[in-house]
PDBQT receptor file of N, H, CA, C and O in Angstrom, charges set to zero:
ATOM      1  N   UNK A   1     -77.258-114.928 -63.673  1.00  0.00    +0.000 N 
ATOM      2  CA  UNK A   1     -78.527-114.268 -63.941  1.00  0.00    +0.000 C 
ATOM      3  C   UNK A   1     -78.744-113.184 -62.887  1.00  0.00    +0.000 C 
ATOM      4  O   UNK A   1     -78.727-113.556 -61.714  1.00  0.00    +0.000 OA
ATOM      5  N   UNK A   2     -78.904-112.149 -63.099  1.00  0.00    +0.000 N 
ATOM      6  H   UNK A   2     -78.918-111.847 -64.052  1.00  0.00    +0.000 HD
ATOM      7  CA  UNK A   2     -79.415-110.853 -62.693  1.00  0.00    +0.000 C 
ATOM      8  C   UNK A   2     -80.831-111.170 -61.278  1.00  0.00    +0.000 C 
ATOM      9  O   UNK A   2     -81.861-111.804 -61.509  1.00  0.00    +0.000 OA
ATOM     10  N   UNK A   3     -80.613-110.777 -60.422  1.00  0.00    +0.000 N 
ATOM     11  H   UNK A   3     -79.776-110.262 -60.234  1.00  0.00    +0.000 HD
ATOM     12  CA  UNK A   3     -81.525-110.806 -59.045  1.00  0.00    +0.000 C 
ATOM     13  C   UNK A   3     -82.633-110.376 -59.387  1.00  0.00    +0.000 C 
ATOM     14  O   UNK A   3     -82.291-109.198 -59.480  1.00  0.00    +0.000 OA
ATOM     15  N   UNK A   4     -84.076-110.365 -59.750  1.00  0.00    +0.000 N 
ATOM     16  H   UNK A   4     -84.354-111.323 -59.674  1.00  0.00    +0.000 HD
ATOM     17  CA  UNK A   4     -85.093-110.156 -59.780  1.00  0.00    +0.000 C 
ATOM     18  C   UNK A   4     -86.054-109.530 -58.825  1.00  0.00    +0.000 C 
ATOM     19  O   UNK A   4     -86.669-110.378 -58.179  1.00  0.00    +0.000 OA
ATOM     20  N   UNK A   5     -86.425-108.057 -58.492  1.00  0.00    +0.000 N 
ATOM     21  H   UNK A   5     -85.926-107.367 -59.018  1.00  0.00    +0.000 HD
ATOM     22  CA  UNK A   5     -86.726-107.375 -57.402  1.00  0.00    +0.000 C 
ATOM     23  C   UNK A   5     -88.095-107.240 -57.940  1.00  0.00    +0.000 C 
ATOM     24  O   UNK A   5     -88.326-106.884 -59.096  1.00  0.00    +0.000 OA
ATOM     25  N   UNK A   6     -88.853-107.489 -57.201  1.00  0.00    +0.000 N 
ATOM     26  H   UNK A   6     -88.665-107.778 -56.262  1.00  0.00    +0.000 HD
ATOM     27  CA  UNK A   6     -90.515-106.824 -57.237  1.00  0.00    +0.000 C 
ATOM     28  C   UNK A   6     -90.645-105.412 -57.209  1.00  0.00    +0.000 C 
ATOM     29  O   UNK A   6     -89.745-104.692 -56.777  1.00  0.00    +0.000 OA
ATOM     30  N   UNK A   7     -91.870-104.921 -57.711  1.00  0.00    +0.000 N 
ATOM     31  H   UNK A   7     -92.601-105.506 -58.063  1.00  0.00    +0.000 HD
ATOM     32  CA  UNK A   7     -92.562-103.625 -57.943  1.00  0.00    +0.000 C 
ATOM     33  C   UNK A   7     -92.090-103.083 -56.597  1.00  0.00    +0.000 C 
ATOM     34  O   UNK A   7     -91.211-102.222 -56.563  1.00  0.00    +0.000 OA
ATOM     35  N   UNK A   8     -92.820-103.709 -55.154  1.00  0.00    +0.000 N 
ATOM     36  H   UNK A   8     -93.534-104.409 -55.182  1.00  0.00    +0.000 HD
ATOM     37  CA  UNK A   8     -92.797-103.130 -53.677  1.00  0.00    +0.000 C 
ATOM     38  C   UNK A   8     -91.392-102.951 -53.282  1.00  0.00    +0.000 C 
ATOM     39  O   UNK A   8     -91.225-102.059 -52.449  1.00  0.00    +0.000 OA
ATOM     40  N   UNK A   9     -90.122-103.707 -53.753  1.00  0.00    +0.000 N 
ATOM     41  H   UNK A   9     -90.257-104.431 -54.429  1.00  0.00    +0.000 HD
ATOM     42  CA  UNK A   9     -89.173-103.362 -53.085  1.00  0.00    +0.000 C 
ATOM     43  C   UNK A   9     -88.343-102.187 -53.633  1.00  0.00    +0.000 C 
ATOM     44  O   UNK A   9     -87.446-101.593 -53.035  1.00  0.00    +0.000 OA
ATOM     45  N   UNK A  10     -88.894-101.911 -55.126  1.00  0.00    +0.000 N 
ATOM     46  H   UNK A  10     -89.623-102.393 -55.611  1.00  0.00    +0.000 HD
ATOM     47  CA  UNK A  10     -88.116-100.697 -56.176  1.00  0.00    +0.000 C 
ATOM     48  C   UNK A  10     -88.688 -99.917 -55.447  1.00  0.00    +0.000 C 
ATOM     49  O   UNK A  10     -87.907 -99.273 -54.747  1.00  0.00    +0.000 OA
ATOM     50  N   UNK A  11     -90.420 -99.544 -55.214  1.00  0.00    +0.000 N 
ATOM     51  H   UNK A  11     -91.055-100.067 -55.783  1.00  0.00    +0.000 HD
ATOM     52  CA  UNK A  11     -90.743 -98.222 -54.332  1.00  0.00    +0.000 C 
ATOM     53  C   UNK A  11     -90.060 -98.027 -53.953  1.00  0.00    +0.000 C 
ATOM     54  O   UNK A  11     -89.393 -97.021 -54.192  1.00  0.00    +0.000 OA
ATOM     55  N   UNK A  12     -89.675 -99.348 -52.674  1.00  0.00    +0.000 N 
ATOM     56  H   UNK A  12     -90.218-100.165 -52.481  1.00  0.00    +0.000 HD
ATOM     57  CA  UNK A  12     -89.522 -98.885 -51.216  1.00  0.00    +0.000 C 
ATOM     58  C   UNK A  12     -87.450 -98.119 -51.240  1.00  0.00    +0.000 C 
ATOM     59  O   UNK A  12     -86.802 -97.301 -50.587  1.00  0.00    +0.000 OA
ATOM     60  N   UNK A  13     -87.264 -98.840 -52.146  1.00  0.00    +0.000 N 
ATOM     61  H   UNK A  13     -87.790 -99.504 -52.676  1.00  0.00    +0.000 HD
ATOM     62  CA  UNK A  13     -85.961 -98.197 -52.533  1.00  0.00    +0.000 C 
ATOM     63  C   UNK A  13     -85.995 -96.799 -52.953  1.00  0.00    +0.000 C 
ATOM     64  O   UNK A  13     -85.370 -95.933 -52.339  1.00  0.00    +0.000 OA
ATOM     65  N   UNK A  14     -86.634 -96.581 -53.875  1.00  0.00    +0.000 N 
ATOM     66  H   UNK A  14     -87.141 -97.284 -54.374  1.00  0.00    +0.000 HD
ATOM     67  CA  UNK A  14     -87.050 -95.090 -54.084  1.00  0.00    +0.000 C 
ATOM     68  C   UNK A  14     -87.194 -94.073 -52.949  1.00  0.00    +0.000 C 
ATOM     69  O   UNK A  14     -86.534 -93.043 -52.808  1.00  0.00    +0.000 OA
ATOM     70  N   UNK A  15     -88.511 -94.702 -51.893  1.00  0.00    +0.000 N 
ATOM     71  H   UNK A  15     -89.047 -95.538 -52.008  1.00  0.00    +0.000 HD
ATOM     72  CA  UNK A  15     -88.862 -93.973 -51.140  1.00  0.00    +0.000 C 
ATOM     73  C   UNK A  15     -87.074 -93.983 -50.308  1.00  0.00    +0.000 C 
ATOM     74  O   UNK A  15     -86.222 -93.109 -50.471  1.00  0.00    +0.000 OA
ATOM     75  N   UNK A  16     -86.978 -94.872 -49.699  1.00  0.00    +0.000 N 
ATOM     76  H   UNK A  16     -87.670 -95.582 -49.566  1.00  0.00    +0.000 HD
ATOM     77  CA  UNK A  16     -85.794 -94.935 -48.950  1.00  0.00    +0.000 C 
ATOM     78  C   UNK A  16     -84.830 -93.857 -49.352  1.00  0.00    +0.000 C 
ATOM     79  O   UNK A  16     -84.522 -93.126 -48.411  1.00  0.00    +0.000 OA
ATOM     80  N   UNK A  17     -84.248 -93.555 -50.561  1.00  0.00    +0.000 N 
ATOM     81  H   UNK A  17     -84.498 -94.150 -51.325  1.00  0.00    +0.000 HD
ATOM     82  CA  UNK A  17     -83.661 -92.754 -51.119  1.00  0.00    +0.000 C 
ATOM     83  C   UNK A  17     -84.012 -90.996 -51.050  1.00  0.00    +0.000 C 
ATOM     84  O   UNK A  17     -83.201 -90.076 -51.156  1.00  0.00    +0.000 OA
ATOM     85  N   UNK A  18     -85.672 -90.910 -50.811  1.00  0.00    +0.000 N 
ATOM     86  H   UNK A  18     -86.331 -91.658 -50.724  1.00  0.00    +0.000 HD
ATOM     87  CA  UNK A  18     -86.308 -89.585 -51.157  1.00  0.00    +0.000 C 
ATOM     88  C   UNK A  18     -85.669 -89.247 -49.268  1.00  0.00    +0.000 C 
ATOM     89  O   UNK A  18     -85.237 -88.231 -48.723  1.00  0.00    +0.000 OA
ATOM     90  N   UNK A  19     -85.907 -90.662 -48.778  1.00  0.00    +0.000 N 
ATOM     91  H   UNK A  19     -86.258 -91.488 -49.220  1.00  0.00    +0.000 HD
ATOM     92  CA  UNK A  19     -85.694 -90.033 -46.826  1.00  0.00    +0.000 C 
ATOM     93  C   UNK A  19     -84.400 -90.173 -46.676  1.00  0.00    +0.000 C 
ATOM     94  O   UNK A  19     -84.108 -90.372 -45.497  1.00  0.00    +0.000 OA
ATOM     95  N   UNK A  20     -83.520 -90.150 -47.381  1.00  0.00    +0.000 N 
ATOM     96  H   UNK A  20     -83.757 -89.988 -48.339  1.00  0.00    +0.000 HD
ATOM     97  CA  UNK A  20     -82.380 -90.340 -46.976  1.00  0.00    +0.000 C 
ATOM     98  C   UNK A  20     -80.967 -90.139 -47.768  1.00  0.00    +0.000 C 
ATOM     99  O   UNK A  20     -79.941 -90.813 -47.850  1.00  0.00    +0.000 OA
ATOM    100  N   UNK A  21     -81.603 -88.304 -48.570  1.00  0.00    +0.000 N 
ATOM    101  H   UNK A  21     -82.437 -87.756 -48.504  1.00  0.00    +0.000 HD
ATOM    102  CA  UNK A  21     -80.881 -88.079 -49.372  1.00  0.00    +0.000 C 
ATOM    103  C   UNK A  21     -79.293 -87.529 -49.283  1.00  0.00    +0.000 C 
ATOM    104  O   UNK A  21     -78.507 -87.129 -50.142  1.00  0.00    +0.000 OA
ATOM    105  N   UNK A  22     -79.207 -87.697 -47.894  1.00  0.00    +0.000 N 
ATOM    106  H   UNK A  22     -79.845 -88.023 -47.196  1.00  0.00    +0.000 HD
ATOM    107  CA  UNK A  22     -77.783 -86.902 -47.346  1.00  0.00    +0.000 C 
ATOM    108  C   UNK A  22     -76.632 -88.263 -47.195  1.00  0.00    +0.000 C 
ATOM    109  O   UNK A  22     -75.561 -88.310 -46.591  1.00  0.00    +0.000 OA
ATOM    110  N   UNK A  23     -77.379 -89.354 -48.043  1.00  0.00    +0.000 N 
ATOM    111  H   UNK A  23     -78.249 -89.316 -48.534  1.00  0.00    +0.000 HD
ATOM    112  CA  UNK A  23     -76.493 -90.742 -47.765  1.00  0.00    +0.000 C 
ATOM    113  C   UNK A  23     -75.918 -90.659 -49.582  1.00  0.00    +0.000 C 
ATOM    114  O   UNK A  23     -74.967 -91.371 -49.904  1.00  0.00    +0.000 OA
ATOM    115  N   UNK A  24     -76.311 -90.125 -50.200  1.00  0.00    +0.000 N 
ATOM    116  H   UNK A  24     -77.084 -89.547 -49.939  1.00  0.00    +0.000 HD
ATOM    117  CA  UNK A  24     -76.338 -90.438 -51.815  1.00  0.00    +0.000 C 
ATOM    118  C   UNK A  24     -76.688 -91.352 -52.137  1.00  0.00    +0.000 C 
ATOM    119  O   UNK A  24     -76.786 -92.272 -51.326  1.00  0.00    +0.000 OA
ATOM    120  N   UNK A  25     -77.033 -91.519 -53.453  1.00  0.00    +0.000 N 
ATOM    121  H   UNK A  25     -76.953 -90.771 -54.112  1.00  0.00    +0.000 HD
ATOM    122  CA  UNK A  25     -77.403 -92.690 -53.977  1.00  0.00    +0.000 C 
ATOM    123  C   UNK A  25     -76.260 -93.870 -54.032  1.00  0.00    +0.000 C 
ATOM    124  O   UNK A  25     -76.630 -95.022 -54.258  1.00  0.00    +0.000 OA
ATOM    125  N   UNK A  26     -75.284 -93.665 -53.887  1.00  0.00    +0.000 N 
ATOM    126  H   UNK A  26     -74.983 -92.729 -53.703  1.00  0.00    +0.000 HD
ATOM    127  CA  UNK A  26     -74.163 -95.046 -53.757  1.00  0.00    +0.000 C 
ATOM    128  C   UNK A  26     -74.633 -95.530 -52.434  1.00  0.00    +0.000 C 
ATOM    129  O   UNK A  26     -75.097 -96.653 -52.240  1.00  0.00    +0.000 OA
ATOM    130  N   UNK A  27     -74.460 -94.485 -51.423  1.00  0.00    +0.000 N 
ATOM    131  H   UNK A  27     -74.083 -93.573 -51.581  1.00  0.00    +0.000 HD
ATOM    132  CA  UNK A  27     -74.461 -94.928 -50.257  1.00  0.00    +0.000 C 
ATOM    133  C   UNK A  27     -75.792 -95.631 -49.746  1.00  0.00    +0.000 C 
ATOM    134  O   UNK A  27     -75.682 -96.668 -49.092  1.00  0.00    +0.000 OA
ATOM    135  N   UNK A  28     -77.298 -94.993 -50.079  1.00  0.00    +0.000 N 
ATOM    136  H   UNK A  28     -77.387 -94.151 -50.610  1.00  0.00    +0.000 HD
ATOM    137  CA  UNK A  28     -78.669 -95.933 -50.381  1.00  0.00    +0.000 C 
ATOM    138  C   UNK A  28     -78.256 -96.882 -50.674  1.00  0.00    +0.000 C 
ATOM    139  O   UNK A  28     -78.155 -97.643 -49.712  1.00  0.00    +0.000 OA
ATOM    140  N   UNK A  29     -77.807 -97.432 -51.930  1.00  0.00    +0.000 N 
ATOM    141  H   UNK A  29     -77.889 -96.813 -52.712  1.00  0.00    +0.000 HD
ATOM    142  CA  UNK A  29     -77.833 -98.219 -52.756  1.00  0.00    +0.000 C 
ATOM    143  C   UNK A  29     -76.822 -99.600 -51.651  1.00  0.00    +0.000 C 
ATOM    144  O   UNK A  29     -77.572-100.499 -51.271  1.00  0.00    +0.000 OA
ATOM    145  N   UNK A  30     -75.623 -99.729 -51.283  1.00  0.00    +0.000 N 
ATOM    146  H   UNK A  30     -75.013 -98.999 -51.593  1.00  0.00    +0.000 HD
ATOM    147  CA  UNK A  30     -75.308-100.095 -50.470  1.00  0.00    +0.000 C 
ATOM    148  C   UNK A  30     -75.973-100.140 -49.329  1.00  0.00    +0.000 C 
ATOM    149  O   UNK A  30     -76.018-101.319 -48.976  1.00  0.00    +0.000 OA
ATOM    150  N   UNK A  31     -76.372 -99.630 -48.768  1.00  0.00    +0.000 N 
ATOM    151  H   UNK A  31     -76.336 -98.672 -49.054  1.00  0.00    +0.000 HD
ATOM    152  CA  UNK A  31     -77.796-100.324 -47.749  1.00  0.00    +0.000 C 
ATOM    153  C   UNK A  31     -78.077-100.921 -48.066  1.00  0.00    +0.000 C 
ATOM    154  O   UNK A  31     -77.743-102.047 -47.698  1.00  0.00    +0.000 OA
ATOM    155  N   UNK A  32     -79.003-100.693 -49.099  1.00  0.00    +0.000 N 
ATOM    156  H   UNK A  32     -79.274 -99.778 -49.397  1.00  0.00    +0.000 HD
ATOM    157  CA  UNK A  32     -80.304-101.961 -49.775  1.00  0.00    +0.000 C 
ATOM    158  C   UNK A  32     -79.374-102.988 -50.064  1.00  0.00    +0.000 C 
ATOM    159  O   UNK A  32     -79.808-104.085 -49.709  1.00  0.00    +0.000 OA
ATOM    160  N   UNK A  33     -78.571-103.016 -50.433  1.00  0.00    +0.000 N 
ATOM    161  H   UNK A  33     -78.219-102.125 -50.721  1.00  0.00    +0.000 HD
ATOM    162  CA  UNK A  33     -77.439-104.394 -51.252  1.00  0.00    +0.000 C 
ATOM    163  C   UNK A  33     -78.061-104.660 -52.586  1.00  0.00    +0.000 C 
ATOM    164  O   UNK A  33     -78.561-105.704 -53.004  1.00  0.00    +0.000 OA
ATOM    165  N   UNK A  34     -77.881-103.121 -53.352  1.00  0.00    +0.000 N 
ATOM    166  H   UNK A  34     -77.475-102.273 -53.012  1.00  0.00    +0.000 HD
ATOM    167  CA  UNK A  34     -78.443-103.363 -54.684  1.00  0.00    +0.000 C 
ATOM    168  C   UNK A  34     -77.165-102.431 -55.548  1.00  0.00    +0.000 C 
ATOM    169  O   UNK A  34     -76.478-101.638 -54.903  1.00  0.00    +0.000 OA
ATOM    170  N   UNK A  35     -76.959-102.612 -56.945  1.00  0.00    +0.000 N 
ATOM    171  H   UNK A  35     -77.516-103.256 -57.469  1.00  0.00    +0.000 HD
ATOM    172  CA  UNK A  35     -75.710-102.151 -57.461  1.00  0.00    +0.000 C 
ATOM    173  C   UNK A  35     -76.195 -99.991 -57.544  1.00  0.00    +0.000 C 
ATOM    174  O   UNK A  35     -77.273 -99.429 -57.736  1.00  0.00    +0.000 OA
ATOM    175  N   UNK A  36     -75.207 -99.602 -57.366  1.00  0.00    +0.000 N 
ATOM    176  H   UNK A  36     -74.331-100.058 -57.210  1.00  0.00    +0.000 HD
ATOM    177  CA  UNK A  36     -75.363 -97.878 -58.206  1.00  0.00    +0.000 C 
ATOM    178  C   UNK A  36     -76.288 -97.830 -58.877  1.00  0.00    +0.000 C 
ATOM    179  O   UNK A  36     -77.401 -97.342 -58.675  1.00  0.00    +0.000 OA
ATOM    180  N   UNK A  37     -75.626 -98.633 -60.201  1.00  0.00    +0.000 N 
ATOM    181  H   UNK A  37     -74.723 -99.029 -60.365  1.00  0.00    +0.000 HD
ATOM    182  CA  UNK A  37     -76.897 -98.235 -61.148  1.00  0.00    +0.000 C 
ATOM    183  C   UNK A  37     -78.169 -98.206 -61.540  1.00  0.00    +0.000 C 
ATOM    184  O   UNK A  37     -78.953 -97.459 -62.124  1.00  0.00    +0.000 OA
ATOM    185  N   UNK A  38     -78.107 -99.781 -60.781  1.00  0.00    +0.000 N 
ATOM    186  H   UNK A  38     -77.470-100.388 -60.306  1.00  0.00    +0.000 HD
ATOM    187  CA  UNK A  38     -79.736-100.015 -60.279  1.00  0.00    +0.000 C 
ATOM    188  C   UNK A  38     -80.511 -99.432 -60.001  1.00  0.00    +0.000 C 
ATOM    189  O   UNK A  38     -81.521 -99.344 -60.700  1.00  0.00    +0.000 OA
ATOM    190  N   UNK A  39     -80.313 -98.574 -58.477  1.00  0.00    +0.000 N 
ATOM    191  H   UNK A  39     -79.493 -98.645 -57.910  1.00  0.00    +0.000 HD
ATOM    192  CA  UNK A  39     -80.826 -97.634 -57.766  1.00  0.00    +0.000 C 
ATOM    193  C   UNK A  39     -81.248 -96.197 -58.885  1.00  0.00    +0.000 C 
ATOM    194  O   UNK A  39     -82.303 -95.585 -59.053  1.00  0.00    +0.000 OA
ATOM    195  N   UNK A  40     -80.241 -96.094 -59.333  1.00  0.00    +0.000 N 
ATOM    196  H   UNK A  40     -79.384 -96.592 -59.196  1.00  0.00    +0.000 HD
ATOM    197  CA  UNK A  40     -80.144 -94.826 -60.435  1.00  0.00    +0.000 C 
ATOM    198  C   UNK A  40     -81.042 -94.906 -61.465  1.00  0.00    +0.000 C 
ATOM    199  O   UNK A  40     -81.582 -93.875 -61.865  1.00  0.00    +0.000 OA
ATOM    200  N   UNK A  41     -81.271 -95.901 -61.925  1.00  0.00    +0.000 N 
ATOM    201  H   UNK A  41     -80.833 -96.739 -61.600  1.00  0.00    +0.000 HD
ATOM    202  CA  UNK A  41     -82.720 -96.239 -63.295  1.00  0.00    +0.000 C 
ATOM    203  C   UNK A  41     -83.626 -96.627 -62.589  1.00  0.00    +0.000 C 
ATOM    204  O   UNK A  41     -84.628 -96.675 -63.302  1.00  0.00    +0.000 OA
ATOM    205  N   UNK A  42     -83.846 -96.920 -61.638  1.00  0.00    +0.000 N 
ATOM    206  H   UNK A  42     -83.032 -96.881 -61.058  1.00  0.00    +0.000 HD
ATOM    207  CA  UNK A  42     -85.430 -97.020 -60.567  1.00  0.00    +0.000 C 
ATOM    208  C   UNK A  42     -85.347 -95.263 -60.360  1.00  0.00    +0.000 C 
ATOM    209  O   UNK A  42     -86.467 -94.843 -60.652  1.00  0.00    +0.000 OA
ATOM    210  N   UNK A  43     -84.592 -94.295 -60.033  1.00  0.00    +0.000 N 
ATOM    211  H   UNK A  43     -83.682 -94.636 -59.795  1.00  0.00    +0.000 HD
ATOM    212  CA  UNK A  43     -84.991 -93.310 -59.193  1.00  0.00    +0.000 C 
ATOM    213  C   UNK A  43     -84.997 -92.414 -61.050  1.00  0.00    +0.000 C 
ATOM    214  O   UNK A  43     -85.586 -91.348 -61.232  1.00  0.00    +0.000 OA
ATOM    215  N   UNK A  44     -84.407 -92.983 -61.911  1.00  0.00    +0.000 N 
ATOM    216  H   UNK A  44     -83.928 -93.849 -61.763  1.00  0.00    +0.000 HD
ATOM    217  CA  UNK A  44     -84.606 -92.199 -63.214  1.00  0.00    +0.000 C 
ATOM    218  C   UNK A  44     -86.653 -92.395 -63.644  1.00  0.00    +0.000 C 
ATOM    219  O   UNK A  44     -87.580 -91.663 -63.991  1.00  0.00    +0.000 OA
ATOM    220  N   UNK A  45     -86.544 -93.073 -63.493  1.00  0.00    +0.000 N 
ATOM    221  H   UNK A  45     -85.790 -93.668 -63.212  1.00  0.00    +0.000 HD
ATOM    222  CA  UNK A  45     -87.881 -93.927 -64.308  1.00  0.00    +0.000 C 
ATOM    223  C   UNK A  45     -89.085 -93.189 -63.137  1.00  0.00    +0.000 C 
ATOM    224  O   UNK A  45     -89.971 -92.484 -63.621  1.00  0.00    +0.000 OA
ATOM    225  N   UNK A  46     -89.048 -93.354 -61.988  1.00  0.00    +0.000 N 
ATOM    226  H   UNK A  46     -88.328 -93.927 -61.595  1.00  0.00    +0.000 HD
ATOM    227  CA  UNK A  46     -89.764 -93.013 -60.836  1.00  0.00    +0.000 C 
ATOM    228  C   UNK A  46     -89.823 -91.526 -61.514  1.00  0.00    +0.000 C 
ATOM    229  O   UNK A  46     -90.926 -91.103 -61.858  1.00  0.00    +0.000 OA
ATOM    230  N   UNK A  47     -88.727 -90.776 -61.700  1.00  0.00    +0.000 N 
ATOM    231  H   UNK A  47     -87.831 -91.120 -61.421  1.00  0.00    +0.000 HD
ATOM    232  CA  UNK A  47     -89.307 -89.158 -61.579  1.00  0.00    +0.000 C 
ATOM    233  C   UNK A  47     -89.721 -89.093 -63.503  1.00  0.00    +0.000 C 
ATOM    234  O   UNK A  47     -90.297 -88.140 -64.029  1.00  0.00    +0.000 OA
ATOM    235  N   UNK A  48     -89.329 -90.129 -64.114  1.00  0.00    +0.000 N 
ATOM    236  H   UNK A  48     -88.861 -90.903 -63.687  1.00  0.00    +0.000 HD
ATOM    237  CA  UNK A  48     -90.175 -89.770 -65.391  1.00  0.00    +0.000 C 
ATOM    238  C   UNK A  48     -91.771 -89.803 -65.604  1.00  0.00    +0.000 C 
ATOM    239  O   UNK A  48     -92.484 -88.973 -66.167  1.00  0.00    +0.000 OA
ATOM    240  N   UNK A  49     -92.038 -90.758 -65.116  1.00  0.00    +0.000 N 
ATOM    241  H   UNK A  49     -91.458 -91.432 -64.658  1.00  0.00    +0.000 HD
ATOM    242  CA  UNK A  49     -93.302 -91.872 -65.337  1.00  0.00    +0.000 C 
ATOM    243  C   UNK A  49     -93.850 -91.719 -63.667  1.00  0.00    +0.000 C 
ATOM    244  O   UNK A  49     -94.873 -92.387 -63.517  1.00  0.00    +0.000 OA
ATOM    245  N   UNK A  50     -93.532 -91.194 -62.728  1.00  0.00    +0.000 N 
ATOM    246  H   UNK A  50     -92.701 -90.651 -62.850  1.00  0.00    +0.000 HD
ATOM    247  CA  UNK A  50     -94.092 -91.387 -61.761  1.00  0.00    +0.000 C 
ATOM    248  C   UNK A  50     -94.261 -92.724 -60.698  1.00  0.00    +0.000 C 
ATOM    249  O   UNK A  50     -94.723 -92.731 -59.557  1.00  0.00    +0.000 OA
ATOM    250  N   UNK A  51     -93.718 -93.832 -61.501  1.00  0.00    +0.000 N 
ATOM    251  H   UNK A  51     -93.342 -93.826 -62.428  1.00  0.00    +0.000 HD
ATOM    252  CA  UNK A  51     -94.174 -95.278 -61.314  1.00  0.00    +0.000 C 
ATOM    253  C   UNK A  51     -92.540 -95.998 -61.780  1.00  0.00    +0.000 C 
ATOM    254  O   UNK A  51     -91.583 -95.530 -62.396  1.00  0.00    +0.000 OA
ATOM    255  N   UNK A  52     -92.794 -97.270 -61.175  1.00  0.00    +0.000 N 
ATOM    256  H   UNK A  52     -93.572 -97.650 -60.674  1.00  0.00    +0.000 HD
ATOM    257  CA  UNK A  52     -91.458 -98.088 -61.936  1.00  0.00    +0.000 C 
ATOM    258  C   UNK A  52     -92.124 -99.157 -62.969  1.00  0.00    +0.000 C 
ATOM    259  O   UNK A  52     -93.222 -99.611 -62.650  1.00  0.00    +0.000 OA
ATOM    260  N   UNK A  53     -91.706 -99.457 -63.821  1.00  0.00    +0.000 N 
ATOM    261  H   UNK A  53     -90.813 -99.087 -64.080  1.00  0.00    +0.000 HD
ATOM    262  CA  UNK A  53     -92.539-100.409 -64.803  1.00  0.00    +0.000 C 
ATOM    263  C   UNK A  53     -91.712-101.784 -64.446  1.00  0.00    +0.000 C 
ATOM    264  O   UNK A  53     -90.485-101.713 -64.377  1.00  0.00    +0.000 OA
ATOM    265  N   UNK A  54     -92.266-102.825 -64.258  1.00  0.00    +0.000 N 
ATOM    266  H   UNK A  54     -93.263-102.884 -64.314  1.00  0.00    +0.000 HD
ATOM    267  CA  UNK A  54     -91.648-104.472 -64.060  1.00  0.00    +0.000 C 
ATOM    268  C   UNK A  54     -92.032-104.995 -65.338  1.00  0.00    +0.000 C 
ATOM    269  O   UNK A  54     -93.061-104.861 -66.000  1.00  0.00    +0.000 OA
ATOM    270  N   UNK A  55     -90.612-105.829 -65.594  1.00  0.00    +0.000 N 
ATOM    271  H   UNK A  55     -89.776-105.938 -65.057  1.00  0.00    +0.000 HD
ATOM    272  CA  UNK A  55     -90.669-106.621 -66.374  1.00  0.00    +0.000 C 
ATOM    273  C   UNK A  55     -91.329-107.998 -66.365  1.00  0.00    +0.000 C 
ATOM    274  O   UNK A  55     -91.580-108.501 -65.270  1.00  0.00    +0.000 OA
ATOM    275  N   UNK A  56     -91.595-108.570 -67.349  1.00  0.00    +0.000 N 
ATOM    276  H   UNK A  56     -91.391-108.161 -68.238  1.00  0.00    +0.000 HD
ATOM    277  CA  UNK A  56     -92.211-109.737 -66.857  1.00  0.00    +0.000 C 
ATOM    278  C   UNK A  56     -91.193-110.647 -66.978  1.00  0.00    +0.000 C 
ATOM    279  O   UNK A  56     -90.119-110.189 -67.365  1.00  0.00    +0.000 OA
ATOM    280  N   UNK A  57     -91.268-111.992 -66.712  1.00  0.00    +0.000 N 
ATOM    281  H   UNK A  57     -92.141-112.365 -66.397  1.00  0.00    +0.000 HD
ATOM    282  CA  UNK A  57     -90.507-113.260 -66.748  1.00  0.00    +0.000 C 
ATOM    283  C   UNK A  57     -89.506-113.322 -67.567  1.00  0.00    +0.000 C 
ATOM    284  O   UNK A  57     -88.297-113.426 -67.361  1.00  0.00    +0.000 OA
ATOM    285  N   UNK A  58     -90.205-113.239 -68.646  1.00  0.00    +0.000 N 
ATOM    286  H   UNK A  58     -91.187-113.154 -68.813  1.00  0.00    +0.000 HD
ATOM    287  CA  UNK A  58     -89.848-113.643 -70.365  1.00  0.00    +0.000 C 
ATOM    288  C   UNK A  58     -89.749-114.771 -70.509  1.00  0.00    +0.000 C 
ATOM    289  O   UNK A  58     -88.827-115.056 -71.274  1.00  0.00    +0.000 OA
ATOM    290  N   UNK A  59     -90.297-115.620 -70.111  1.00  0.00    +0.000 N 
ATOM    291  H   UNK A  59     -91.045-115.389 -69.489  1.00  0.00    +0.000 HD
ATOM    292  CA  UNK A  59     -90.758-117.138 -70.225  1.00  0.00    +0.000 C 
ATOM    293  C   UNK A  59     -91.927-117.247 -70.764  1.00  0.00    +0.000 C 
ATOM    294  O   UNK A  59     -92.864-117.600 -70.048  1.00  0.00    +0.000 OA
ATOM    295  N   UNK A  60     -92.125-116.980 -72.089  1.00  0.00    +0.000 N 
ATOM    296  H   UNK A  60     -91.364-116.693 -72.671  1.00  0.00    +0.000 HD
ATOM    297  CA  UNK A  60     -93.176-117.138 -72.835  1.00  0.00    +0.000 C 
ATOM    298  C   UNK A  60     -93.471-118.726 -73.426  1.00  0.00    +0.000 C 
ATOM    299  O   UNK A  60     -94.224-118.929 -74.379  1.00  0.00    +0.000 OA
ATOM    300  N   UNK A  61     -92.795-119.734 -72.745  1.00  0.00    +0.000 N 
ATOM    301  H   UNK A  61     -92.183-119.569 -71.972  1.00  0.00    +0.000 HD
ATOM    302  CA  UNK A  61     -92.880-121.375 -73.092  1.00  0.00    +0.000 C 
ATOM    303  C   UNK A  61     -94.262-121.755 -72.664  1.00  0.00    +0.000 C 
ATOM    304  O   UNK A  61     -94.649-122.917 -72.787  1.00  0.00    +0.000 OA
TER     305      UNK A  61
């Protein structure tokens, strides 16, 4: 199952990324210990929407 990151730590990844664009996004992304792509659809979604949207649980039991 896939690691589950809160709203505050996608910011802070984002932001991390906006200060520290001479690392690339692989290289961010390895900091944080989060995959490429990850990083890449948080920083896609951030400059669409302004915001990251969280999923919920999906434990609707």
């Amino acid at each position: 199952m896939a690691k589950q990151h809160d709203k505050q730590f996608k910011l802070d990844a984002v932001q991390y990324y906006q200060d520290h664009k001479e690392l690339g996004v692989r290289g961010c992304a390895e900091n944080l210990g989060i995959g490429y792509s990850t990083l890449t659809k948080w920083l896609k979604d951030f400059r669409e929407s302004g915001d990251i949207p969280v999923r919920g649980s999906g434990n609707y039991a």
